[in-house]
Each structure stands twice: as C-alpha cells, then as structure tokens.
Backbone bond lengths (Angstrom), bond angles and torsions (degrees), N, CA, C in turn:
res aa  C-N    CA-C-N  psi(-1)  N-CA   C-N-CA  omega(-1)  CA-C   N-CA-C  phi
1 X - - - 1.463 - - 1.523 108.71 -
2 X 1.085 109.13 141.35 1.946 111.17 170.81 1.070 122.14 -96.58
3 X 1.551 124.79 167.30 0.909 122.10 173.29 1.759 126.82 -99.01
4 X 1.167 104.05 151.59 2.058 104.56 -159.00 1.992 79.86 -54.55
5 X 0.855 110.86 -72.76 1.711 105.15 -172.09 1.100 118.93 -34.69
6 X 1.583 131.71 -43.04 1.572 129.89 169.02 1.688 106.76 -46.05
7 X 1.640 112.57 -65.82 1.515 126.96 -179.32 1.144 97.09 -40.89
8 X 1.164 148.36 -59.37 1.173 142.92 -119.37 2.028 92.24 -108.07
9 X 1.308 98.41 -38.68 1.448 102.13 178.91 1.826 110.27 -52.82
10 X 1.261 99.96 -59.65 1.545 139.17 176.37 1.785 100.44 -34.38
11 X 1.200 112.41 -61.50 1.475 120.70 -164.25 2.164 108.14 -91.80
12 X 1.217 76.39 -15.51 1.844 71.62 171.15 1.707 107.28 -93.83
13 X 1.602 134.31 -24.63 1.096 133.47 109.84 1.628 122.93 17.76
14 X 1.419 78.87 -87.17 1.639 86.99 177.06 1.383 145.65 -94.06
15 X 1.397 97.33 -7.71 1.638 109.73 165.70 1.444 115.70 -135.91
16 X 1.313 119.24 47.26 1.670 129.35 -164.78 1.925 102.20 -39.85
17 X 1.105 122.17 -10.43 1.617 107.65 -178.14 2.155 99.87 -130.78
18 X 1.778 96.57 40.03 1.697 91.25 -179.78 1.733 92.45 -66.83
19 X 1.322 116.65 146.48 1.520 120.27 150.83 1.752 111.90 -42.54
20 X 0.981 104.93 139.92 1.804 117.87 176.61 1.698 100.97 -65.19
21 X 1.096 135.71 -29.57 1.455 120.98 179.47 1.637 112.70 -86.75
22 X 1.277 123.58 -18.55 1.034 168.20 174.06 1.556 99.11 -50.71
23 X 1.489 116.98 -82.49 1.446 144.44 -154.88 1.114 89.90 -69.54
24 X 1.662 135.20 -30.64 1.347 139.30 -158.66 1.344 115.53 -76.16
25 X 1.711 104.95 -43.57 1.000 138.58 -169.39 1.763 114.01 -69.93
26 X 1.324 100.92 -50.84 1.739 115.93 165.06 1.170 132.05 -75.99
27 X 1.731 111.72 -13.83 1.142 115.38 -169.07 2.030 101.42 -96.40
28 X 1.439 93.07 -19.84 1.371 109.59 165.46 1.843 128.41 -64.82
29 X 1.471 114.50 -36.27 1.202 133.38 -142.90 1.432 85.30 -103.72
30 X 1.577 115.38 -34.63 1.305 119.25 -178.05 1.951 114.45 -62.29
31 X 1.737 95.16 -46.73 1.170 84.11 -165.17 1.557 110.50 -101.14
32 X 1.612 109.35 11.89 1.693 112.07 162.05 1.206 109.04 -78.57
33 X 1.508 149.77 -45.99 1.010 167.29 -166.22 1.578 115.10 -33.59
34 X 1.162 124.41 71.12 1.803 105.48 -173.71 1.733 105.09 -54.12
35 X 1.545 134.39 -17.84 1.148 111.29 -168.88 2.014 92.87 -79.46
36 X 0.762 114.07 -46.34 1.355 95.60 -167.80 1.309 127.41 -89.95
37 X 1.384 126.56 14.21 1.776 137.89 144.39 1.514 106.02 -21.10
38 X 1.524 134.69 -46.93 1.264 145.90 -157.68 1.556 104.63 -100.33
39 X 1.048 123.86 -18.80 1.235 135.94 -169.71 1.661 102.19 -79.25
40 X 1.461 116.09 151.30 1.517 117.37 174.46 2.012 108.99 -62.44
41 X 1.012 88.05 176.78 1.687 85.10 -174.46 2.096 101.83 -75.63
42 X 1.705 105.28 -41.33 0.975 102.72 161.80 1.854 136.15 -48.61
43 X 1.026 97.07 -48.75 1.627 106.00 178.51 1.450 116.27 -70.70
44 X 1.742 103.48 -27.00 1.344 95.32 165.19 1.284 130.48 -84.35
45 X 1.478 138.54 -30.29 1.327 140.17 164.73 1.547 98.94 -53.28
46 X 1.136 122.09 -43.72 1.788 124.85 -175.19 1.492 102.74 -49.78
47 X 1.318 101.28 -59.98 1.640 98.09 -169.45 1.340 117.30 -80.16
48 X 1.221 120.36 -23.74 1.302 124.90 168.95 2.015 116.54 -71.22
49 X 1.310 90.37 -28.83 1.323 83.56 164.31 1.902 125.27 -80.85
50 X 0.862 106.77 -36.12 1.377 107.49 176.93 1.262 118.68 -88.28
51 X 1.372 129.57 19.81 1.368 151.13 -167.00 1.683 101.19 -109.17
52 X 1.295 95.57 -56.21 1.464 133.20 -175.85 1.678 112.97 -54.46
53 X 1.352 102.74 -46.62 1.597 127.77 179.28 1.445 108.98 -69.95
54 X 1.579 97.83 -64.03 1.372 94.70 179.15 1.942 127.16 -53.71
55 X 1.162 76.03 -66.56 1.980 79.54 173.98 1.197 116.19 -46.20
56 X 1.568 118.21 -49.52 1.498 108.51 -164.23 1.696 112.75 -106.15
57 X 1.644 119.06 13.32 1.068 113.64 -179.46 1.738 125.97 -142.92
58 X 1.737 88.22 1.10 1.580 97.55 157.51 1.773 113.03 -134.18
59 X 1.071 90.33 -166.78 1.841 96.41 -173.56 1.910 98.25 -83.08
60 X 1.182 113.82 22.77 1.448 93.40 162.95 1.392 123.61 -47.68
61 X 1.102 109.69 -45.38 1.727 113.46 -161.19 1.834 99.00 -61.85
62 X 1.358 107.40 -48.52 1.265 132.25 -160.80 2.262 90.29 -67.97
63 X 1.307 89.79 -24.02 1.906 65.72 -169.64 2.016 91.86 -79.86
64 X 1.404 90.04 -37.03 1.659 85.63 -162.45 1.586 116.28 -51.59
65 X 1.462 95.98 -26.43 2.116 111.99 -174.88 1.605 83.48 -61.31
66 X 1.893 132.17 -53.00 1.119 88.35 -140.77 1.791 95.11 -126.91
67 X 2.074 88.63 67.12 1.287 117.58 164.88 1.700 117.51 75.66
68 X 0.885 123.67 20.15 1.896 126.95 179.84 1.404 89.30 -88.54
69 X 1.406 114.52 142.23 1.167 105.46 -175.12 2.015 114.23 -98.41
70 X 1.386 126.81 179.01 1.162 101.51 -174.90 1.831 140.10 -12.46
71 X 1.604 83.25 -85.85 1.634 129.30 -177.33 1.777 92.77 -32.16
72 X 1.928 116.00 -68.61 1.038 130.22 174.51 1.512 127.00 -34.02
73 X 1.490 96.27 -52.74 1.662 107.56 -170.51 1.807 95.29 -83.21
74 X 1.186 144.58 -30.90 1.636 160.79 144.42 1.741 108.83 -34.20
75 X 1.773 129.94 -43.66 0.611 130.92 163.65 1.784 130.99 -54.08
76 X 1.383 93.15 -48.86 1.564 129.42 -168.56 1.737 110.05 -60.48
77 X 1.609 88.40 -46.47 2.014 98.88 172.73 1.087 122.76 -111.22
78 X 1.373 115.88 40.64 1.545 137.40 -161.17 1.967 89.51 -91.72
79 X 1.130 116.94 -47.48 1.473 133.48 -165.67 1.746 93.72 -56.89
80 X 1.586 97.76 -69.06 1.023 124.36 -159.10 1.684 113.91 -60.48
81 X 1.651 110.30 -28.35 1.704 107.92 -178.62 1.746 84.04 -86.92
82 X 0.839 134.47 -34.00 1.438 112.51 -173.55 1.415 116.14 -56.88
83 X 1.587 102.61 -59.10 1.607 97.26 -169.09 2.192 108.43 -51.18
84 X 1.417 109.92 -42.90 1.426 100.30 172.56 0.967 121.36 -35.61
85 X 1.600 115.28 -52.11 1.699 138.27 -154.46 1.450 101.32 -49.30
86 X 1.952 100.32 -57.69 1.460 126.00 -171.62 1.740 112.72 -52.15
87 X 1.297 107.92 -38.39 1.261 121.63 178.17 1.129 131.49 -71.36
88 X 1.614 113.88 -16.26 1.352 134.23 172.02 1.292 93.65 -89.61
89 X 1.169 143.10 -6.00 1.761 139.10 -153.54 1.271 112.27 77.93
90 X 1.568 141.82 -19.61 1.238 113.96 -170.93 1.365 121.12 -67.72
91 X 1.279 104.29 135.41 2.029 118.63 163.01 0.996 126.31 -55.67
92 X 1.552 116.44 -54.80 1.317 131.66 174.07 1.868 125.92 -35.41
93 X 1.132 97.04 145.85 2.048 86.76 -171.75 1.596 89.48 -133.59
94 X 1.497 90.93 156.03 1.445 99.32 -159.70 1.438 88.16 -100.22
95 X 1.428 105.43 161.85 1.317 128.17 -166.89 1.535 129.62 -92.05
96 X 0.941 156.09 -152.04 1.676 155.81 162.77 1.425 103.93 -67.23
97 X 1.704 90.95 -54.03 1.858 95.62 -159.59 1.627 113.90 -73.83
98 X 1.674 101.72 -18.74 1.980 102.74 -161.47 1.724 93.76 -98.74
C-alpha cells in the first residue's frame, strides 16, 4: 500500500499543472484502488490519472451506455484524454492498451 504523500509526490511529477480539485480526486482513486496497491507509485498515479480523465472528463461512459464496446469507446477519447493530459503538463502519451 502507499502512502497519500508518495501518490501525491508521484502525480505532481506527472501532471505539475493538475487542477487542485482534480489532484484530490486522483490522488484518491489511486489509493482506493485494490488493483493498483501492487503497482509502482509511478504507474499508479499514471493509471489513476488517465482512468480519472477518462470517466469523469469525456463521453466515455456515455459511448459505453449507448453500446460501443470498450476498445471502441477508449479509441473515440483517445484525442480527447491527451489534449487534457497536455494541459496538465504531462509528456507522457498513452498507449494502445490505456
């Protein structure tokens, strides 16, 4: 398990301009998460951040309600978590699988 201060170290790292309600929100998701307890502190702010983006800041949810399946509805806001990402500062580009 980590600590909220590691996460929190970890994800300002990686998104040096996240919004403060924002950071709260990921820094939370990170450390509720039983899949990512096992995860490096890095990989977990990573995935928790783009987890975070997706669900709560594009129409993912909205494609899957009206039947796109994962991969599809993942494809669709692929554009869209980046430009956020970029806006927070992150460099990093998301991959096929995230």
């Amino acid at each position: 398990m980590h600590a909220r201060a590691d996460i929190e170290a970890a994800l300002l790292r990686l998104a040096p301009r996240i919004p403060a309600h924002e950071f709260g929100a990921v820094v939370d998701h990170a450390l509720d998460s039983p899949a990512l307890r096992t995860a490096t502190l890095e990989n977990a702010a990573w995935l928790s951040l783009v987890a975070y983006v997706r669900h709560s800041l594009t129409d993912y949810e909205a494609l899957l309600a009206d039947g796109y399946d994962r991969d599809s509805a993942r494809y669709f806001v692929a554009a869209e978590i980046e430009t956020i990402l970029a806006g927070w500062g992150v460099r990093r580009k998301l991959t096929a699988e995230e």
